[in-house]
N, C-alpha and C positions, 0 to 999 in steps of 0.2 A: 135028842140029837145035839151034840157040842158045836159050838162056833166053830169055826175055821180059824187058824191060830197062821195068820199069817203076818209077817214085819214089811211092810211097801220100804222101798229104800228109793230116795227119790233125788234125782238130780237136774240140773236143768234141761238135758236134753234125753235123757234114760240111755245113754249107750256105755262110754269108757267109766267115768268116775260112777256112777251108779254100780256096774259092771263090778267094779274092783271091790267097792265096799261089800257087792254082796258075797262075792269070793272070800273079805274074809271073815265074816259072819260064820257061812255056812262051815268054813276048816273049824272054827272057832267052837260054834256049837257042835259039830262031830268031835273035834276034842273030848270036851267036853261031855258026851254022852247025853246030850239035849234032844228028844225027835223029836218026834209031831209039827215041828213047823214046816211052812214054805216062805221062798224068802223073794221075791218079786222085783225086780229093777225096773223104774220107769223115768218116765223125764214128767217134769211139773205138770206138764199141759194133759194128761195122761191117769193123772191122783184118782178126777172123778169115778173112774173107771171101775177104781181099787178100794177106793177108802171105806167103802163098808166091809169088806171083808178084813181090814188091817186093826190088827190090837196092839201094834206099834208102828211107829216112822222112825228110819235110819235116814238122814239128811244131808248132801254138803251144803244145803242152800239156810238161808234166812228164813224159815214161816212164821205165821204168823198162828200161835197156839190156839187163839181163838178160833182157828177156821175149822180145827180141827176138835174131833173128840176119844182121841189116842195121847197117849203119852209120844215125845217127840225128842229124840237123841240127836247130838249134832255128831255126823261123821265125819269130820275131816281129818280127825285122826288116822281112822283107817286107811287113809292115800297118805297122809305126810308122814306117820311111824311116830310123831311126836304126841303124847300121852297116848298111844295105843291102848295097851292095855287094862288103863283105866275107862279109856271107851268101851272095850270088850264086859269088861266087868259091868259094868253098868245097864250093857242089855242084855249079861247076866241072868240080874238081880230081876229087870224086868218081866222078860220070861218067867222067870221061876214063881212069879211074884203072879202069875194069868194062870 
């Protein structure tokens, strides 16, 4: 039985900026032709919930990599449009890379 291939996208409160980066993940990998994942929006208080099941983090926040045992991307690209698509590219690479 395979892991569960899922990305936590995690923001302080899990609603609007959570919301938006996972919007455009998801365009992002259909683009792209990527399935098998799900992509999960939560707020910080919320991680424990999730993080076993998470083989990556999308972030606008600061964490702290040690807390974690995923790879960890910062998203704020995603909401501001400035280096976007080197964002994108990156959990690209990741994905392809699990």
């Amino acid at each position: 039985m395979s892991q569960k291939k899922l990305i936590l996208v995690i923001c302080a409160l899990g609603y609007a900026t959570s919301t938006m980066i996972m919007k455009n993940i998801e365009e992002f990998l259909e683009k792209e032709g990527i399935e098998g994942w799900e992509i999960e929006a939560v707020g910080v208080n919320q991680t424990s919930a999730y993080i076993n099941d998470a083989r990556l983090i999308v972030t606008s926040l600061e964490l702290d990599p040690s807390e974690y045992n995923v790879p960890i991307i910062n998203g704020v690209s995603l909401i501001s449009g400035i280096n976007k698509e080197a964002t994108l590219q990156e959990i690209l690479s990741a994905v392809k890379e699990m």
